[in-house]
MISEGU-937611 format. One record per residue (C-alpha): y, z, x; residue number from 1; residue in three letters. Coordinates in Angstrom, 2 decimals. Each point is the difference from the previous one (the first is absolute). Example, Ala and Ser with C-alpha at 12.3 -4.5 7.8 and 13.67 -1.06 7.14 Angstrom:
BEGIN
PT      c2      c3      c1   k   r
PT   -4.50    7.80   12.30   1 Ala
PT    3.44   -0.66    1.37   2 Ser
% end
This chain:
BEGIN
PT      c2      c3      c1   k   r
PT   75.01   18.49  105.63   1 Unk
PT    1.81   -1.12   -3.37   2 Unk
PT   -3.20   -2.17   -0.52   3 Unk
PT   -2.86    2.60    0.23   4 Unk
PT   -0.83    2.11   -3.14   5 Unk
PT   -2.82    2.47   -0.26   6 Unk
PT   -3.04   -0.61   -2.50   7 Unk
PT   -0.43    3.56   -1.62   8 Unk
PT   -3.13   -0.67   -0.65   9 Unk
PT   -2.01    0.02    3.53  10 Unk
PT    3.45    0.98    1.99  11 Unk
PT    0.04   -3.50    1.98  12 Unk
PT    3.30   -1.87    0.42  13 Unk
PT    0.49   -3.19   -1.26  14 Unk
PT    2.29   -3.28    0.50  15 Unk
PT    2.48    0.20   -3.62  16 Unk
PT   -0.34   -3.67    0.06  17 Unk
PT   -3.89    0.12   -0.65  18 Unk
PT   -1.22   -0.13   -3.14  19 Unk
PT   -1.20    3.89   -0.13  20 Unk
PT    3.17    0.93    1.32  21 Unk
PT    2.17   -2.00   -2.28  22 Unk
PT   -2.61    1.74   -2.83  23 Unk
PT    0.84    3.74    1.70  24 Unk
PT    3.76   -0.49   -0.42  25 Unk
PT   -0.34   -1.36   -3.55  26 Unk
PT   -1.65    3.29   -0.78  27 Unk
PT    2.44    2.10    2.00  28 Unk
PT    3.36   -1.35   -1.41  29 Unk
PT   -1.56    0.18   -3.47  30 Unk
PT   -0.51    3.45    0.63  31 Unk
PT    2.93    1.10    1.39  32 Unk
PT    1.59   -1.84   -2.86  33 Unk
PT    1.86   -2.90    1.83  34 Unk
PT    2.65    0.64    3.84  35 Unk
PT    3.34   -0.01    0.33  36 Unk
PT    2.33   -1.34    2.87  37 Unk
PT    2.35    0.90    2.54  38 Unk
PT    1.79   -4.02   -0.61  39 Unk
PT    0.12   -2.78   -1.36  40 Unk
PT   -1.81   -1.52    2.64  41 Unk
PT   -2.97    2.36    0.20  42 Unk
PT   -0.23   -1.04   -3.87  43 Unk
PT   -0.25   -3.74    0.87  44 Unk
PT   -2.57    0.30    2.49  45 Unk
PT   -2.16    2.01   -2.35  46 Unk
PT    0.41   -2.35   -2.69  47 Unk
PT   -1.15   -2.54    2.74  48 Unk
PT   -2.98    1.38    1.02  49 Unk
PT   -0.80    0.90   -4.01  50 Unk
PT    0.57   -3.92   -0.69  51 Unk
PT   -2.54   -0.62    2.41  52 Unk
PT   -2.74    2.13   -0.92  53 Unk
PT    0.53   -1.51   -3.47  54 Unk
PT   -0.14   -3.69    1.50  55 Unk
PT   -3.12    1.12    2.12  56 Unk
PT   -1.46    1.08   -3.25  57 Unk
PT    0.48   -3.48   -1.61  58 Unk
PT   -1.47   -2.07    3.01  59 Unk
PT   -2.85    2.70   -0.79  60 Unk
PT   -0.35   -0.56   -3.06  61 Unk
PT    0.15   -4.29    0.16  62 Unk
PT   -2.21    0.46    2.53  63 Unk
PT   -2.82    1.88   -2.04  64 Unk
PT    0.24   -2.20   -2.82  65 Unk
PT   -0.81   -2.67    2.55  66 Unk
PT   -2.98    1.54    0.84  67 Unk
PT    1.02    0.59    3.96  68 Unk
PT    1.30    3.47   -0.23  69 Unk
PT   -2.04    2.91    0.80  70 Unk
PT   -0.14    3.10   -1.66  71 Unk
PT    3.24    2.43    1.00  72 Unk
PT   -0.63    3.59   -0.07  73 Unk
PT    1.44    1.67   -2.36  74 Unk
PT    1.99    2.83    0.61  75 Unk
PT    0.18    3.19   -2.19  76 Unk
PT    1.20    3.55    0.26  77 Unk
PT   -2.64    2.03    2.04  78 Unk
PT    1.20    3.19   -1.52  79 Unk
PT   -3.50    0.50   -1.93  80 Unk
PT    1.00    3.37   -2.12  81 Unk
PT    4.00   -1.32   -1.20  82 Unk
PT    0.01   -2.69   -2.02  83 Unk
PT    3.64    0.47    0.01  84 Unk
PT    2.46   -0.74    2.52  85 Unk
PT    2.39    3.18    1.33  86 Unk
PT    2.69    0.75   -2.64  87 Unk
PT    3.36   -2.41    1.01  88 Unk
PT    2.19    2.44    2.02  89 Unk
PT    3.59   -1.36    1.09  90 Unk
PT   -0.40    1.64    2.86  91 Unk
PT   -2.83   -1.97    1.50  92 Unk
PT    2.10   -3.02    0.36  93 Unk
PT    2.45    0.77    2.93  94 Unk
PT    2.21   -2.09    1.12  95 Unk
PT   -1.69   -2.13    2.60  96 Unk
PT    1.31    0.65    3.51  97 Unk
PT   -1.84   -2.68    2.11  98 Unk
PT   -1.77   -2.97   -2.20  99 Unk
PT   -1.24   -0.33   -3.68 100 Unk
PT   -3.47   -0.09    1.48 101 Unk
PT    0.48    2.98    2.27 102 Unk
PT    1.95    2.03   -2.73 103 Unk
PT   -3.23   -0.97   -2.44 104 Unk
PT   -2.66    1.27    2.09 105 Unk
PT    2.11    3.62    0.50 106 Unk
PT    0.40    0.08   -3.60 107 Unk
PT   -3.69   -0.69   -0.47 108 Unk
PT   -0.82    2.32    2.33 109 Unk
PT    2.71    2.33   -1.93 110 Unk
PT   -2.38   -0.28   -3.09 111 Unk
PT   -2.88   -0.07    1.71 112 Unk
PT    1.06    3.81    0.57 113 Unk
PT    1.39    0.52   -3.10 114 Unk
PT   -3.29   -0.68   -1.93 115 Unk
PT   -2.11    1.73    2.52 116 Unk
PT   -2.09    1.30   -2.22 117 Unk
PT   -0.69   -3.35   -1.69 118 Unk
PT   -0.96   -1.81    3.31 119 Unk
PT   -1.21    2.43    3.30 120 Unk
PT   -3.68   -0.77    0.69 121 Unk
PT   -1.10   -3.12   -2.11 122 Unk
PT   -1.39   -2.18    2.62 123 Unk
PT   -3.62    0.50    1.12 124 Unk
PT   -0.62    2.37   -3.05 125 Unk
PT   -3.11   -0.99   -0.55 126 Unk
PT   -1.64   -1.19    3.73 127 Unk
PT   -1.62    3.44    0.57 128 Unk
PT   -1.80    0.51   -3.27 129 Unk
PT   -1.78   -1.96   -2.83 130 Unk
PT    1.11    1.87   -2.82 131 Unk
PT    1.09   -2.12   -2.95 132 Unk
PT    1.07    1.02   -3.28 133 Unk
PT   -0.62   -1.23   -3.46 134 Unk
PT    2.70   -2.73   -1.63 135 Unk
PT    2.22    1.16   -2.73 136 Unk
PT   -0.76   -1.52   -3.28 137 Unk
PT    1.41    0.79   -3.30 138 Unk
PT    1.14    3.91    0.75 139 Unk
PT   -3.06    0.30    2.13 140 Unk
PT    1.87    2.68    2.60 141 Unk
PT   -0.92    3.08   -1.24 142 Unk
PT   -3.79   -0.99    0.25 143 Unk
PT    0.75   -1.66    3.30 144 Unk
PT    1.41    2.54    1.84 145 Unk
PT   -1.97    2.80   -1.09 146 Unk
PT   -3.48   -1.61    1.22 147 Unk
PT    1.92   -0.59    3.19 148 Unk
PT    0.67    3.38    0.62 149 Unk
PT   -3.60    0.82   -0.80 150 Unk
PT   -1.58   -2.66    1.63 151 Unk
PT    1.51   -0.09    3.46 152 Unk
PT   -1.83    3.59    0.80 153 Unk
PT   -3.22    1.22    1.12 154 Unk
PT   -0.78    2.97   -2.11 155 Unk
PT   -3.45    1.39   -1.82 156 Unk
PT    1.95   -0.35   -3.42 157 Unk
PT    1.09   -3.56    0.23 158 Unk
PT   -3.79   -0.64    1.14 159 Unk
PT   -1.31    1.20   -3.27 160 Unk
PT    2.47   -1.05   -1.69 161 Unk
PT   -0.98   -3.55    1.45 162 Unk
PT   -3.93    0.55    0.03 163 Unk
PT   -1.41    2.76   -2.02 164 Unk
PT   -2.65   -0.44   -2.45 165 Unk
PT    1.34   -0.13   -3.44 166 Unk
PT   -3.02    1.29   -1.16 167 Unk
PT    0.46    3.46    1.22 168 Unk
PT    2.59    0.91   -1.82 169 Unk
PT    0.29    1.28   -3.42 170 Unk
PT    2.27   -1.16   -2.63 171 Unk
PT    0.89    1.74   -3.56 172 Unk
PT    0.73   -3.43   -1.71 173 Unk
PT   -0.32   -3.63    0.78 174 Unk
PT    2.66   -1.65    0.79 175 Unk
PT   -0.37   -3.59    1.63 176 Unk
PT   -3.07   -1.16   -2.28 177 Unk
PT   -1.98    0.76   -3.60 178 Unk
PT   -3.21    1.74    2.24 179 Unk
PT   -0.26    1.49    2.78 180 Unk
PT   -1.80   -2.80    1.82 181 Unk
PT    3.13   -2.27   -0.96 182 Unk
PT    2.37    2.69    1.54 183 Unk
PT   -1.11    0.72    3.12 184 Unk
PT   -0.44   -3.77    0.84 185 Unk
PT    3.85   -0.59   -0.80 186 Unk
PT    0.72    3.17    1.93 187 Unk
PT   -1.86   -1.57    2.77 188 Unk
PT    1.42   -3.68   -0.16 189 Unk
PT    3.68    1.97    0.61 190 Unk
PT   -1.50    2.00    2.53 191 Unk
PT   -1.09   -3.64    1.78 192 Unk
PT    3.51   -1.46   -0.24 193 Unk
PT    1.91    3.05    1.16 194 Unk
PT   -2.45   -0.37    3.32 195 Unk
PT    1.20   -3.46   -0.13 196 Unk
PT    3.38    1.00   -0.26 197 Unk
PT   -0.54    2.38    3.16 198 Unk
PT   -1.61   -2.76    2.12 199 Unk
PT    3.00   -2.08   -0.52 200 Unk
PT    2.47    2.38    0.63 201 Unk
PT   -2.14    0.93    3.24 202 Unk
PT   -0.29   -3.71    1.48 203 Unk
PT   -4.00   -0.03   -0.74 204 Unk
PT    0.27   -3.15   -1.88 205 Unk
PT    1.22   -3.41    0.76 206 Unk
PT    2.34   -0.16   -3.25 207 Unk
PT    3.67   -0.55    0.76 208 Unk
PT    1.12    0.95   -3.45 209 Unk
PT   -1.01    2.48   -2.65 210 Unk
PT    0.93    1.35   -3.51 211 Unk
PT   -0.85    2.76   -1.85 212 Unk
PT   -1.05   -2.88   -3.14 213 Unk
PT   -3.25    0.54    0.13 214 Unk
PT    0.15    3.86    0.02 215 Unk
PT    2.17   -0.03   -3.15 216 Unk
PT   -2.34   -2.01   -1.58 217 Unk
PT   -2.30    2.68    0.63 218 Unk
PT    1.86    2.54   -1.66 219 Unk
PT    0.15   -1.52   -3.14 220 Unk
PT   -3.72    1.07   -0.50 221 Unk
PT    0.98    3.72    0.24 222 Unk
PT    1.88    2.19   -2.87 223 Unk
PT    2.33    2.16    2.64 224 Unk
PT    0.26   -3.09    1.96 225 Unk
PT    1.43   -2.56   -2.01 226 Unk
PT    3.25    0.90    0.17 227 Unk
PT    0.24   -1.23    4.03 228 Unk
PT   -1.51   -3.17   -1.04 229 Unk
PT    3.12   -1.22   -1.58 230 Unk
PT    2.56   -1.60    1.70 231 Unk
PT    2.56    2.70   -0.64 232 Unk
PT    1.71    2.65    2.29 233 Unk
PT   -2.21    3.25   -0.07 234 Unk
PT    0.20    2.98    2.19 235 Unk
PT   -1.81    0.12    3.20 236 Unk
PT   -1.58    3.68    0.01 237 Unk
PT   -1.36   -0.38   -3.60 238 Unk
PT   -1.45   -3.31    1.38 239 Unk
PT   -1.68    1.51    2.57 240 Unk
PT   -1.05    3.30   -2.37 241 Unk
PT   -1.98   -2.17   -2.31 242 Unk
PT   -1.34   -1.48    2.81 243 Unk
PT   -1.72    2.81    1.97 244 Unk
PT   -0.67    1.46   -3.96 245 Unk
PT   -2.66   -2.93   -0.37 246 Unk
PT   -1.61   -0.32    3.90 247 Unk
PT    0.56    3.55    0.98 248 Unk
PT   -0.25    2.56   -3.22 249 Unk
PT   -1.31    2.45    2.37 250 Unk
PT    3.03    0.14    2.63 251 Unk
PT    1.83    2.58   -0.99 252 Unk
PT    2.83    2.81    1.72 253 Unk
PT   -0.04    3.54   -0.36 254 Unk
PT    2.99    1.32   -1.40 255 Unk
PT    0.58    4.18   -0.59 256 Unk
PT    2.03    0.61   -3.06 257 Unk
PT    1.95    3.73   -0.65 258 Unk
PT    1.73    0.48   -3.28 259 Unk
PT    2.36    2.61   -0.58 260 Unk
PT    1.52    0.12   -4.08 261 Unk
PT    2.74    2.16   -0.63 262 Unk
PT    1.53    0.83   -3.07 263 Unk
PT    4.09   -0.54   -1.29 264 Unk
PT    0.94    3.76    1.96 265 Unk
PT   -1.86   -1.01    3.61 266 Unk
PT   -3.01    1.84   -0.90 267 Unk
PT   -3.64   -1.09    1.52 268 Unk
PT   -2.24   -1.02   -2.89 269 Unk
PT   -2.92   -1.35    1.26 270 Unk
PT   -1.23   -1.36    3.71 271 Unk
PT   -2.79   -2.41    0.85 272 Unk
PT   -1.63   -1.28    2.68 273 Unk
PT   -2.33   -3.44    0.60 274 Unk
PT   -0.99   -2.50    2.10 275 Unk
PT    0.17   -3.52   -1.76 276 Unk
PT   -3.24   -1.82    2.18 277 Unk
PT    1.01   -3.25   -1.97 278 Unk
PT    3.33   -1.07    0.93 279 Unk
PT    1.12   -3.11    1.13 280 Unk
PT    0.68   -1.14    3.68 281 Unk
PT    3.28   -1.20   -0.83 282 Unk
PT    1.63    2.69   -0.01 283 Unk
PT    3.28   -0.47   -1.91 284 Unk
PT    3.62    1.08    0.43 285 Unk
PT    1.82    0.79   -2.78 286 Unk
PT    3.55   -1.13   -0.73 287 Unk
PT    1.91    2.88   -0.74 288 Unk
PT   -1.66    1.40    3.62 289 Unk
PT    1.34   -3.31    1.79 290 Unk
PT    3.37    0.50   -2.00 291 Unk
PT    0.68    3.64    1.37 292 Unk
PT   -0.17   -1.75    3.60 293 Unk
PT    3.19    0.40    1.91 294 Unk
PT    1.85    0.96    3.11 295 Unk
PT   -0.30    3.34   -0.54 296 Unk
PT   -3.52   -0.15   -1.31 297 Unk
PT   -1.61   -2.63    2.10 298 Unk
PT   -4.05   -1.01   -0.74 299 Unk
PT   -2.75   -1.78    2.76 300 Unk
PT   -2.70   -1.03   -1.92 301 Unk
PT   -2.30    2.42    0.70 302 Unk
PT    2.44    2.82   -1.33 303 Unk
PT   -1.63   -1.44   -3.12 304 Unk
PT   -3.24    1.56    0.80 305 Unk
PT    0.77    2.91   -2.00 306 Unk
PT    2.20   -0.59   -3.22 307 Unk
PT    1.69    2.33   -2.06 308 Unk
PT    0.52   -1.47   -3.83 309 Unk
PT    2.24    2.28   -2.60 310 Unk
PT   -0.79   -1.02   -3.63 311 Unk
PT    0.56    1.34   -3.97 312 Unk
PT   -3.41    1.01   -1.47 313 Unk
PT    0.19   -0.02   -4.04 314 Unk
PT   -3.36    2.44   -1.11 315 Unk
PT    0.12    1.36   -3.40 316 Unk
PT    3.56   -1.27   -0.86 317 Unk
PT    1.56    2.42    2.79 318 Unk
PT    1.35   -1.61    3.23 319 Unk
PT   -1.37    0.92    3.28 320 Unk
PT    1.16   -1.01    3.70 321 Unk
PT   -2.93   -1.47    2.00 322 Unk
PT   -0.08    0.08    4.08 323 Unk
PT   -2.26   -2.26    1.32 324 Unk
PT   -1.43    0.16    3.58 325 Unk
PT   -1.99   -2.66    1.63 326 Unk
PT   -1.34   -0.54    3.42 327 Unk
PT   -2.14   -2.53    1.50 328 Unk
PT   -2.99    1.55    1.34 329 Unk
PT   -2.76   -2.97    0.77 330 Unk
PT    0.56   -4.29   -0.68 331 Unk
PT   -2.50   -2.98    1.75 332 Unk
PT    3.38   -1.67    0.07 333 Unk
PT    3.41    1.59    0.42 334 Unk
PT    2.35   -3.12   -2.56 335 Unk
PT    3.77    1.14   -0.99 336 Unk
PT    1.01   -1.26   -3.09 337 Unk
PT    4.12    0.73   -0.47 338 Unk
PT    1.51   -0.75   -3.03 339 Unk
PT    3.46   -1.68    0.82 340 Unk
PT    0.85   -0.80   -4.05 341 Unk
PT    1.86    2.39   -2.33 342 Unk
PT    0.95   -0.45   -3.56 343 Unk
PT    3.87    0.05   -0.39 344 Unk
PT    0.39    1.71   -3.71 345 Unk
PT    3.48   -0.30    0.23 346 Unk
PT    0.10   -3.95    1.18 347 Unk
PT   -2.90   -0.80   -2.16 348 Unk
PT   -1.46   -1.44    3.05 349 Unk
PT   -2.82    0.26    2.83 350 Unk
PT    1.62    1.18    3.43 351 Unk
PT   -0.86   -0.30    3.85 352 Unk
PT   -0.67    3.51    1.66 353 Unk
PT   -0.04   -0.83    3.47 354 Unk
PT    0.49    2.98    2.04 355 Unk
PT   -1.45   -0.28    3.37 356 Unk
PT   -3.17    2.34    0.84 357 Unk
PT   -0.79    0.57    3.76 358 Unk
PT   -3.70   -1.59    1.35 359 Unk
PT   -2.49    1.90    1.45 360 Unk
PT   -1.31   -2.12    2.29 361 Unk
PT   -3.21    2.81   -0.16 362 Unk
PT   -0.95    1.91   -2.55 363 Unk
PT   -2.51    2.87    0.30 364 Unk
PT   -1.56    2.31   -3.12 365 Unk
PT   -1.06    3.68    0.73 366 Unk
PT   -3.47   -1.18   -0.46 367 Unk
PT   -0.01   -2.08    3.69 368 Unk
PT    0.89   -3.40   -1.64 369 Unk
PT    1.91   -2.11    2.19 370 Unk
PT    1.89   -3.14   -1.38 371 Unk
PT    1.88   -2.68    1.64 372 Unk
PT    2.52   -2.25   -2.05 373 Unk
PT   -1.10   -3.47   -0.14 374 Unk
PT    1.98   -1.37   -2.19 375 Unk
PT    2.94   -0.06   -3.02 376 Unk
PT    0.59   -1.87   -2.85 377 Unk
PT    3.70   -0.68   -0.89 378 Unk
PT    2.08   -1.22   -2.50 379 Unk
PT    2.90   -1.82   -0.53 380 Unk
PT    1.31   -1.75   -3.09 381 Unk
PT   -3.10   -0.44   -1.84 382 Unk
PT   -2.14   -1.32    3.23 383 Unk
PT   -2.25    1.90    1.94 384 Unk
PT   -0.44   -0.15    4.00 385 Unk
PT   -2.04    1.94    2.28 386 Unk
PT    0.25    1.12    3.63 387 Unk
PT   -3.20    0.86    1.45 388 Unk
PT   -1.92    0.82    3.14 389 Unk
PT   -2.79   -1.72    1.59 390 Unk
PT   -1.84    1.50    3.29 391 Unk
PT    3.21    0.50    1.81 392 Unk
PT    2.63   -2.25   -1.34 393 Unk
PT    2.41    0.61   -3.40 394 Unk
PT    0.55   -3.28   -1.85 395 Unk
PT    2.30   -0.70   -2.99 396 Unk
PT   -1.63   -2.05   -3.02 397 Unk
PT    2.04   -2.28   -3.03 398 Unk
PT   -2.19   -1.98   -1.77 399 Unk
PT    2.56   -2.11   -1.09 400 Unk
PT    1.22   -1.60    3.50 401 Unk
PT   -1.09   -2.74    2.32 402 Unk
PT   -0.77    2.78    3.08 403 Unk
PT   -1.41    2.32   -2.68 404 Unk
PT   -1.15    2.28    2.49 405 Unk
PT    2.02    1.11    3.34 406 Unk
PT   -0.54    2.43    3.18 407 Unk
PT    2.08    2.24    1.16 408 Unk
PT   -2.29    1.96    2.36 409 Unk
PT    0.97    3.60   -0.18 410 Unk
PT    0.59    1.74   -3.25 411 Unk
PT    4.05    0.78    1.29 412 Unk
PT    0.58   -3.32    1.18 413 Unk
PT   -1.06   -1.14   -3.89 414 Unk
PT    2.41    2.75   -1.38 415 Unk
PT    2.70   -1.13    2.27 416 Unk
PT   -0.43   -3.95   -0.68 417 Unk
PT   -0.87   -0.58   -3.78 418 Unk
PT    2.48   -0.81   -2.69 419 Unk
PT    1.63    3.54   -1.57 420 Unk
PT   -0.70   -1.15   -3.30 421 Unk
PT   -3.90    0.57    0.99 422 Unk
PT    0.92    3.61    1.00 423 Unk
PT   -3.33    1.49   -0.11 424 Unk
PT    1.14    3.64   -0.01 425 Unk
PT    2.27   -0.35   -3.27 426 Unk
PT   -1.99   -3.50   -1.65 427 Unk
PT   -3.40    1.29    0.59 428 Unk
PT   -2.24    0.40   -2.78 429 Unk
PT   -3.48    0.79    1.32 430 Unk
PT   -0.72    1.46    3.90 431 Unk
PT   -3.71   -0.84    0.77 432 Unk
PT   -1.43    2.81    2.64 433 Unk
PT   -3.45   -0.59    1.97 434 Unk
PT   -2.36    2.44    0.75 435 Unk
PT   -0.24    0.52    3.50 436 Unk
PT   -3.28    2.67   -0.49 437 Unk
PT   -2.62    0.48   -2.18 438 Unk
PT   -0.24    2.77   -1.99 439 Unk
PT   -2.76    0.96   -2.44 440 Unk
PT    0.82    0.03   -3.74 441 Unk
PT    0.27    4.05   -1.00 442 Unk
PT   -1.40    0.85   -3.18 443 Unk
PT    1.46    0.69   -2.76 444 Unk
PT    0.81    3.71   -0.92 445 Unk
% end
């Protein structure tokens, strides 16, 4: 029927006369950036039925100033990741072959396709779960989704990370007080707040909002903290680094290092070997690695396991080439961190590397560690995101939106459906892998 239009939001069809559908078609020909008609007449009728949705509107409004009227429901755009309507495109508005009305509804259903990726799988997003996740505020994103991505799994090393005594750990300088005693009770009031933080973003408590205020404040009582407890853009991994420096000094990867030096004519100079027992769990991706990406050389993450680096060594005023091996032999915590910026010399200017880098959707170490990907930060245009798993469902997270979090159910379905400017395989920044086993820590050699 020319008089039935479908809500996008639960999928129900509804009279364009009501008030929610007169709201739905509002949306749609805004989006689709106004119709066009097969006559004259077609025209006229539409301009009739516009004329009385405005009158409708002014009865409304007389009537609420009255005091008689009851609320109206408000209509808005359900699409919960695009803020932005599809791009105008001529060829969404056909000629209409039947009605205006029926002509509308195939050229909203026209978009509809068209902007797949903006608007598959909004509706019910959150029913099944009680995962929430923390309000933007102030350039709050790269905090936020980070501590989603950390919090959402069940893993030994969030646990401590969460709940281990401060106390037990050893620390060469003081850094969030002027005594020790001062220290470790600031360590521990961050340490209560990031549980808070997970209980939120779990459903545990009966808050409907949260920020990450109160952990900023935090911050400001700690030197290598500080920094994140401004309200400017940072970057999420050295967030997170700092972070796990101050609760968990002690988690630390294994990382085996071979150095070959060669002189100017090729010839082997010197050779060593070591084990560095005190390397980070972020385990980072150069640039000029993620710029040598391409179809003929394609990466998956874990090809990054093992990384080759070629540098010049200066030693006693003679120049020396320096190859570099490193392989990842033992982490708690398997966390990517790709570095997607490069400085243009030529430009005078800071450029995008996004080259796309396969997922692993299971990684495994030749010691018996198993990981599992849980979860990737991405960025786009100065604002970090997140997709992320939890138990058996992949969600999509924006801090910045009205649906801030969405599910998609299975982790192809997600690639399939969100927006390509959230491309996790070229935009992300930091790939978060689970342990799936429990390994003991080896020693170190």
């Amino acid at each position: 029927m020319w008089n039935i239009i479908v809500n996008p939001k639960n999928g129900n069809k509804v009279n364009v006369n009501s008030n929610i559908g007169k709201g739905i078609l509002r949306n749609y020909i805004k989006q689709l950036g106004g119709v066009k008609f097969r006559n004259k007449e077609e025209e006229e009728r539409f301009n009739e039925f516009k004329k009385k949705m405005k009158n409708d509107q002014k009865q409304q409004s007389r009537l609420k100033k009255k005091g008689t009227s009851k609320k109206i429901a408000v209509v808005k755009s359900d699409v919960a990741d695009a803020s932005r309507p599809p791009p105008h495109d001529s060829s969404v508005q056909m000629k209409w072959q039947h009605s205006a009305q029926e002509e509308l509804e195939k050229n909203i259903k026209l978009s509809l396709d068209l902007s797949k990726k903006q608007l598959v799988h909004i509706e019910g997003d959150m029913e099944s779960s009680n995962i929430k996740g923390l309000n933007w505020i102030k350039n709050s994103c790269y905090i936020d989704s980070v501590l989603l991505c950390l919090f959402t799994q069940e893993s030994i090393f969030t646990e401590s990370l969460l709940n281990k005594n401060i106390e037990e750990f050893h620390y060469d300088f003081l850094d969030c007080g002027q005594n020790r005693e001062e220290d470790i009770q600031n360590k521990r009031f961050i340490q209560t707040e990031l549980r808070s933080i997970q209980n939120f973003i779990l459903g545990n408590t009966e808050e409907d909002i949260k920020y990450c205020s109160d952990l900023r404040d935090l911050f400001k009582k700690c030197h290598s903290l500080i920094q994140f407890s401004t309200k400017q853009p940072n970057d999420s991994a050295l967030f997170l680094q700092n972070i796990l420096n101050i609760l968990l000094p002690d988690e630390t990867s294994h990382v085996n290092h071979t150095e070959s030096i060669y002189d100017t004519n090729d010839n082997l100079v010197d050779f060593n070997v070591y084990t560095n027992c005190n390397d980070s769990i972020i385990y980072n991706i150069p640039v000029n690695i993620v710029k040598d990406i391409s179809p003929k050389n394609p990466k998956n993450i874990k090809d990054f396991l093992v990384q080759q680096i070629d540098n010049v060594l200066e030693r006693n005023d003679q120049i020396f080439r320096k190859i570099e091996n490193i392989e990842l032999i033992y982490t708690p915590y398997l966390i990517f961190n790709v570095t997607r910026t490069d400085y243009d010399h030529k430009n005078n200017r800071i450029k995008n590397i996004f080259k796309p880098i396969g997922l692993d959707m299971m990684i495994h170490l030749p010691n018996g560690q198993e990981f599992i990907l849980t979860g990737v930060v991405i960025w786009h245009s100065g604002h970090y995101v997140c997709i992320f798993k939890f138990k058996e469902y992949w969600y999509f997270y924006n801090d910045n939106t009205k649906h801030k979090i969405i599910k998609y159910g299975t982790f192809d379905n997600l690639i399939q459906s969100i927006h390509k400017k959230y491309n996790p395989f070229k935009k992300g920044t930091m790939y978060f892998y689970t342990p799936t086993n429990v390994i003991p820590k080896p020693e170190c050699n």
